[in-house]
C-alpha positions in Angstrom: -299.5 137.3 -38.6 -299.3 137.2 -34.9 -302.4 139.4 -33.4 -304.3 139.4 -30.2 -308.1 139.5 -31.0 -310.0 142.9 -30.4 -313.8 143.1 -30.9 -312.7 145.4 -33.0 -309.4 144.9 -35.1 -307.0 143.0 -35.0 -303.7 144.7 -33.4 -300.7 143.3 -34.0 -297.8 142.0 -31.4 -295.5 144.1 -30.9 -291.9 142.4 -31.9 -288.8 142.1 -29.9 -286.0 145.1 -30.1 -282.5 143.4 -30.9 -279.7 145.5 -29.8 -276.4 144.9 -30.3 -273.3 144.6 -27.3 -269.6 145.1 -28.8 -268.5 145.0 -24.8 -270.2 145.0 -21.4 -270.8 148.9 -21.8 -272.6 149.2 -24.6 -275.1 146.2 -23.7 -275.9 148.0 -20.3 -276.3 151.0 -22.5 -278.5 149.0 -24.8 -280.6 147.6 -21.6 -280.7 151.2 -20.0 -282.3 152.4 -23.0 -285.1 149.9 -23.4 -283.8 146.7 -25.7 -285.6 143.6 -25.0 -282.7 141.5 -26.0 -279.1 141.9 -27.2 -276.5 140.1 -29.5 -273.1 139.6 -28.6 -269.8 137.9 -29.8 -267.2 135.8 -27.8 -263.1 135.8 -28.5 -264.1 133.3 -31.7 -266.3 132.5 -34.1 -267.7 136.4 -34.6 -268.4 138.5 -37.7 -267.0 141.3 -35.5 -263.3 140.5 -34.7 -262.3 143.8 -33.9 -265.6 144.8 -31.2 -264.6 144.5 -27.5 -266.6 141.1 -27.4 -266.1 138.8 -24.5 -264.3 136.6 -22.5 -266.0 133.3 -21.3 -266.4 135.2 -17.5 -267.0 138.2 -19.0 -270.1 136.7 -21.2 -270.9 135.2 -18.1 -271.3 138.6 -15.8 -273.1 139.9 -19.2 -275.9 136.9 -19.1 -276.4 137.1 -15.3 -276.8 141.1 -15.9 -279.4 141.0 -18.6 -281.4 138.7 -17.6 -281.5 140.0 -14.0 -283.6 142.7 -16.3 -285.1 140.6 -18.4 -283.4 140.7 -21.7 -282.3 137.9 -23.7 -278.7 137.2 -24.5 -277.9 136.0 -28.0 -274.4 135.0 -28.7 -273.1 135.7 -32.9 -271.4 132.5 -33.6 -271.8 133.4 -37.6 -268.3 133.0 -39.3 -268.3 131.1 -42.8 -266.3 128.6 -41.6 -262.9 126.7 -42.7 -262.0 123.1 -41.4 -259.5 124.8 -39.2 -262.4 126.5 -37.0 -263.7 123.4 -36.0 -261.1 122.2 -34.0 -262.3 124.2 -30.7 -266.0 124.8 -31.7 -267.1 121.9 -29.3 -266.2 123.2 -26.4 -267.4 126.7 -26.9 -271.0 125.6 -27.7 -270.7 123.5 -24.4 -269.7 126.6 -22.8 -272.0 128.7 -24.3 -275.1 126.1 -22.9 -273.4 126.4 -19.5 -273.3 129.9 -19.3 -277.2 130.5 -20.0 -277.5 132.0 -23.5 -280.7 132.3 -25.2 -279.9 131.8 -28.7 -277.1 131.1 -30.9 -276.5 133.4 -34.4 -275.5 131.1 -37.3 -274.8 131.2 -40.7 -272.8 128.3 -41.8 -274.1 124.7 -42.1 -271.6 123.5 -40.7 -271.8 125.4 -37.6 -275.5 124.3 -37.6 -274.5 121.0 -37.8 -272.5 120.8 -34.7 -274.5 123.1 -32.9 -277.7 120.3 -33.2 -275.3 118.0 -32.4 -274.0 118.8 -29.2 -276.5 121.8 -27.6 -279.7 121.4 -29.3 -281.6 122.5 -26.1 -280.3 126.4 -27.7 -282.2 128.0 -30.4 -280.4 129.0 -33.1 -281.2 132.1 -34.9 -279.8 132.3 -38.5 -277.4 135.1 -39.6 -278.4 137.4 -42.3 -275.1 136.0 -44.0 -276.9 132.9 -44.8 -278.7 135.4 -47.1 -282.0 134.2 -47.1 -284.3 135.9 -50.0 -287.3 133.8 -50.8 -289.7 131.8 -49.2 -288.1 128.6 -50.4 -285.1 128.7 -48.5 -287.1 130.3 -45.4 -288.8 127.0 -45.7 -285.6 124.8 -45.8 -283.5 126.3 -42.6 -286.9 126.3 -40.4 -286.8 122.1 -41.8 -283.2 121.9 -40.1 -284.2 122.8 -36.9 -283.5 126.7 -37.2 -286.0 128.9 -35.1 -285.3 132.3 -36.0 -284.3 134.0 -39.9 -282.6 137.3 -40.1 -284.1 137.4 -43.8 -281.4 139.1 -46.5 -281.4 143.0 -45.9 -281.9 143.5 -49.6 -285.7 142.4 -49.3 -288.3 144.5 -49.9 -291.8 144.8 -48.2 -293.1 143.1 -50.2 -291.1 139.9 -50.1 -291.0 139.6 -46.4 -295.0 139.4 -46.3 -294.7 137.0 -49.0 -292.5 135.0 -46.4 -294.2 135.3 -43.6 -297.2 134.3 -45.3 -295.4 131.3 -46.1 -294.0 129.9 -42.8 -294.8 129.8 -39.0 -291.3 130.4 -37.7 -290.3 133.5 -36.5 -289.0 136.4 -38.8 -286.1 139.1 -37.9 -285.6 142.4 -39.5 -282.6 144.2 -39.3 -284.1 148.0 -39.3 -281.1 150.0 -38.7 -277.6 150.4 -39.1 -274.6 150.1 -41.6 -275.2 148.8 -45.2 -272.7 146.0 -46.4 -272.1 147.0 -50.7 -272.6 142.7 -50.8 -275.6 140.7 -50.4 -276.0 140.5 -46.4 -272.5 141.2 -45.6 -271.0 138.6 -47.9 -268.2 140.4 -49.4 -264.7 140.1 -50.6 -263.3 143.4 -50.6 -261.8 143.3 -47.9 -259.8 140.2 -48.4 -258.5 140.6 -51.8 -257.9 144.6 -51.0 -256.3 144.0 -47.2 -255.8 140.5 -46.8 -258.2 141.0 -43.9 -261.5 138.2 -44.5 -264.6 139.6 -43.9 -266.4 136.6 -43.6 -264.3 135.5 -40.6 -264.7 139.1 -38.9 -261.9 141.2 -40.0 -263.1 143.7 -42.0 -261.2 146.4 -43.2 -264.2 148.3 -44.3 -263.2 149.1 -47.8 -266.5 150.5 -49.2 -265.6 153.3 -47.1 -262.2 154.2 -48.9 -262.2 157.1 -51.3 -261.5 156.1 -55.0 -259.8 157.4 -57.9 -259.6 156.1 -61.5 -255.5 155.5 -63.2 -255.4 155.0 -66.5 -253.2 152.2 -67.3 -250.8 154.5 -69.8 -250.9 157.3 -67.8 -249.6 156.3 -64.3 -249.5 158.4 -61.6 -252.2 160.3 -63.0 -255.4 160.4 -60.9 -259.1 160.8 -62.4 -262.2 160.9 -60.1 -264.6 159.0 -60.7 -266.9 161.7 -60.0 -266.0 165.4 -61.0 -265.0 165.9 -57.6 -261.5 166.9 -56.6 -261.3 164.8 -53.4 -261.9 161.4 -55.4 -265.9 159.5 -54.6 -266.5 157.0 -51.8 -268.0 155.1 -54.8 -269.1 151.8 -52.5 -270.1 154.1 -49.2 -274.1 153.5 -48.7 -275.9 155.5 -46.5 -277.0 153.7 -43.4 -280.5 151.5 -43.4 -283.0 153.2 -41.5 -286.4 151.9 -41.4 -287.6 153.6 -38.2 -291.1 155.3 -40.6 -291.8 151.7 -41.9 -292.0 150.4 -38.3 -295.7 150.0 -38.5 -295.9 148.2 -42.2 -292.9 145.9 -40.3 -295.4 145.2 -37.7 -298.7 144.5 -39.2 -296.4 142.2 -41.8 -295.4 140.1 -39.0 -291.8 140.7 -38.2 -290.7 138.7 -34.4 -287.6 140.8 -33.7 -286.5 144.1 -35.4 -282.5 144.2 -34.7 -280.0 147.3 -34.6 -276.6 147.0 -36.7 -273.8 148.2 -34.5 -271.4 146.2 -32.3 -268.4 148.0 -33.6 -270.7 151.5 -32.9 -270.2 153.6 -29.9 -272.6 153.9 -26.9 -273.9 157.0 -27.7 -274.8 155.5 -30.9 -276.2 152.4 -29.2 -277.8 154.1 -26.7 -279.6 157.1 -29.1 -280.5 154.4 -31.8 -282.0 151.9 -29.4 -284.1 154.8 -27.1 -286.0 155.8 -30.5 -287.1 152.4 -31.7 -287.9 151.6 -28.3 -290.2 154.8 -28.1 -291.2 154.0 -31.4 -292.9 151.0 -30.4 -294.3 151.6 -27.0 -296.0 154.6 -29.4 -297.4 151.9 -31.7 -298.5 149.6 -28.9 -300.3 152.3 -27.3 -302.5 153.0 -30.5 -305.9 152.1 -30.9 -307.1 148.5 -32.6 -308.8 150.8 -35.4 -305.2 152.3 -36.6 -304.0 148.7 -37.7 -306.8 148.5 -40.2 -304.4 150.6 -42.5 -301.2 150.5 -41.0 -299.6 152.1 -43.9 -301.1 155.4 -42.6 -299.7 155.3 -39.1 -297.8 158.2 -39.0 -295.1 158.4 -36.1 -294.5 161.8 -34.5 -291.8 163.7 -36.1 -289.8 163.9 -33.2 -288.5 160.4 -33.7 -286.5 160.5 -36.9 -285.3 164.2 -35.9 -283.8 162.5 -32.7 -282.6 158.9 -35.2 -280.8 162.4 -37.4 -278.8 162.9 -34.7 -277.3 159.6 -33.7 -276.4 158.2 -37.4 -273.1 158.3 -39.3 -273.9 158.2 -42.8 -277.1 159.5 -43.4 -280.3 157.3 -43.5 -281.7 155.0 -45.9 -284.7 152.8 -46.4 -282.5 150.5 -49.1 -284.6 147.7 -50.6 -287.6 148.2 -48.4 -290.0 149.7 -50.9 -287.9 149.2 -53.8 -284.3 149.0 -55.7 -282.4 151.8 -54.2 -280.5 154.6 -56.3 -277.8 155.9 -56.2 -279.2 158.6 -54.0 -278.8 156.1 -51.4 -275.4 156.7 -51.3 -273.0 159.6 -50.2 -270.1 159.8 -52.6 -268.5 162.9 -50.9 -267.2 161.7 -47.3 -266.8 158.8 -45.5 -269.6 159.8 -43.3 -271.6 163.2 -42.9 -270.8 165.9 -39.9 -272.8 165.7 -36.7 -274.1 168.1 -35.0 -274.5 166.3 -31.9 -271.8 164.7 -29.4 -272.0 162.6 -26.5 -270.3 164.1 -23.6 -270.6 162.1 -20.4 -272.0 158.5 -18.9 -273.7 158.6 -15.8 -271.7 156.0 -13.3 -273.8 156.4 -9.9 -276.8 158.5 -9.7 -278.1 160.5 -7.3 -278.8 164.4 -6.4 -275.7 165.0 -8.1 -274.6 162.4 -10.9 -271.1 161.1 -11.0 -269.9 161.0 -14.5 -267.1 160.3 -16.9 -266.7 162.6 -19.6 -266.1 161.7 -23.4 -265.7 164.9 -24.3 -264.3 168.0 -23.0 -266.8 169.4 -21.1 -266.5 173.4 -19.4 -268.2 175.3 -17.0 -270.8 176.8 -18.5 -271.4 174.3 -21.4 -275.0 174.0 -21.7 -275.8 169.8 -22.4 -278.7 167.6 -22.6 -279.8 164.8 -20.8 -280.9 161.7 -23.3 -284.0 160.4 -20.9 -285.6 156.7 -22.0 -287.7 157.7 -24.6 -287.6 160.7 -27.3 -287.6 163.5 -24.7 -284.3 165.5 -23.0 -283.4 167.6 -20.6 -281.5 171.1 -21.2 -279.0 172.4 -18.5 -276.3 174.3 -18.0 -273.0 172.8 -16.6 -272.3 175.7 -13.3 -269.4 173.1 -11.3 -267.7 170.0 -11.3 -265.7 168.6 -8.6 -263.7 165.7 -8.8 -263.6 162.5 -6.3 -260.9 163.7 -4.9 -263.6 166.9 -3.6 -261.4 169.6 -6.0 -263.3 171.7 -8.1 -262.4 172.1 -11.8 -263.4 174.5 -14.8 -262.8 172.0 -17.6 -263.0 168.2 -17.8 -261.1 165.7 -20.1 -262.6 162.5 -21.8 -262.0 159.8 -19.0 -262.4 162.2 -16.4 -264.8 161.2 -13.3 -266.6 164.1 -11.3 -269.8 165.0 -9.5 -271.8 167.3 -12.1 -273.8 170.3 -11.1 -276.2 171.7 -13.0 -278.8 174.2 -13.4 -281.8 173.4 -12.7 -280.5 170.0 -11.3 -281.1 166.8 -12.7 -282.3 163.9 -10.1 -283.7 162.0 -12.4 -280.3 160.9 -14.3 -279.9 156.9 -13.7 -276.7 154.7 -14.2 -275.8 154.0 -17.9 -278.0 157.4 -19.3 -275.8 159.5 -21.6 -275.5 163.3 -21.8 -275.1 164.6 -24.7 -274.2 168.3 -26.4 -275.3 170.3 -29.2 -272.3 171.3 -31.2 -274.3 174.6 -33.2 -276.1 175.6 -29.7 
């Protein structure tokens, strides 16, 4: 386990937060809101087809960003790959050296291969599609070069001590974020269901559909498969949350805990990422003695009421302290009601913020300020002028104004969100 040396106890090092970046928005979202590092996907090569991603300038302008704030750029090049994807792989790994990143995802051996080949100055990270499960195979990718495992999300506790016990090289939890109904994402579903291949990015999502059984004699004639009118979302997992197991992740030796989400929104990316970051500067301001049982660190309540509010599907802790049941899952909806909503992006800061709106926001709506950290701000909307200097009672999503509120807000920065309580 990594530790620096008290005289006292031994406290462990606090791992790297791993946030994703669909586009340039949500990584300055991700950075705003404390991520030490984000992953990203180019035009090819991506599990995530259908995020923004970016172009070879635009990837550019996002390296030169982050690390202008110190954060690490790691670039998902984690396709299972067919002959045919080889043909302009080359040159996009040359590319990729050129344009600064600091790791490369991977999944497929063959990707690996070529990557050693012609940038081996790059670390390369490997994908949780490589589905790594045991010590064994931990052993084998850190003996072809790899630097970094994203071990199998269906590992318990357990297991990933038993790993790390095992080898030096550094360990990657994902901690939060959507639930693949395959082993790490390696499903079919999609391609047999859609035509759309999951395992080259283009997921259609199918565990989210909403099922029926037709008995073959009696078409036309729908059955749920639960005794529930509307059908079940019998694949539809609740999303992984491992935010109160933070400190057991820790103290086991995990070297980056990553956020699912490049297809997510900002609010999403931004609300996710300001817990675990709180989270951790909590746990790295706590006394040597706490570590000495860090199964009874207990994290204020405050962070997983705030996580509540920023999920889609409900929370899970999956395999993490055992086989899951199926009260893991949510068999009723695609995804449960929130009561909260992002309503505008700060886009220049000062005694009074410009914003763009993302939701309809009024005069007189009462909104909250999402400050770095757990903690908000409460205020009441009382005018909004556009940049044109005209006043107006109601804003549109895509609008752009100057907001006034009561009391004021001078501490709102570029990239914070506003957000609003839909049951206030």
């Amino acid at each position: 386990m990594d530790k620096k040396e008290s005289s006292k106890a031994a406290v462990p090092v606090i791992p790297e937060l791993l946030a994703p970046a669909g586009n340039f928005e949500k990584m300055v979202t991700a950075i705003h809101y404390g991520a030490d590092a984000v992953y990203m996907g180019g035009r090819q090569f991506s599990l995530r087809a259908k995020a923004g991603n970016f172009s070879d300038s635009a990837m550019e302008k996002a390296v030169r960003t982050a690390h202008s704030h110190g954060v690490k750029v790691y670039v998902t090049i984690n396709i299972l790959a067919h002959n045919r994807d080889f043909v302009d792989l080359d040159d996009y790994l040359l590319r990729l050296r050129h344009t600064g990143v600091d790791g490369l995802i991977i999944a497929d051996p063959g990707i690996l291969y070529r990557a050693m080949k012609m940038v081996p100055e790059i670390p390369v990270h490997l994908s949780t599609q490589a589905n790594v499960t045991n010590a064994q195979a931990a052993e084998f990718w850190f003996d072809q070069g790899v630097q970094r495992l994203n071990l199998a999300r269906e590992l318990s506790l357990e297991e990933i001590r038993e790993v790390r016990a095992s080898c030096a090289g550094e360990l990657e939890i994902f901690v939060h974020g959507a639930i693949c109904i395959s082993y790490s994402g390696r499903c079919m579903l999609s391609n047999y269901m859609t035509g759309r291949d999951a395992n080259q990015g283009a997921c259609a999502h199918p565990c989210r559909y909403s099922y029926k059984l037709i008995e073959e004699k009696r078409p036309g004639e729908y059955f749920p498969v639960e005794e529930d009118e509307r059908g079940t979302y019998i694949f539809n997992s609740k999303d992984l949350c491992l935010l109160e197991g933070l400190p057991e992740l820790i103290a086991a030796g995990a070297s980056s805990l990553k956020i699912e989400g490049r297809m997510k929104s900002i609010f999403y990316v931004g609300g996710v990422t300001r817990i675990y970051r709180a989270a951790l500067d909590y746990l790295k301001g706590l006394p040597a003695v706490a570590w000495e049982n860090p199964d009874k660190i207990v994290l204020p309540s405050v962070f997983l009421e705030e996580i509540k509010k920023t999920g889609t599907r409900g929370i899970t802790e999956n395999f993490f302290r055992g086989a899951p049941a199926s009260s893991e899952m949510i068999y009723d909806s695609p995804r449960v009601a929130m009561r909260v909503e992002p309503v505008a992006v700060i886009r220049k800061q000062g005694k009074v913020p410009l914003v763009e709106a993302r939701n309809v926001i009024e005069t007189g709506d009462v909104v909250e300020y999402m400050l770095p950290g757990a903690s908000t701000v409460s205020v009441t909307v009382v005018r909004m002028v556009n940049e044109k200097g005209q006043e107006q009672q109601r804003a549109n999503p895509g609008n752009r104004l100057y907001l006034h509120t009561d009391p004021g807000l001078p501490l709102l920065k570029m990239n914070g969100i506003i957000r609003r309580d839909k049951q206030r």
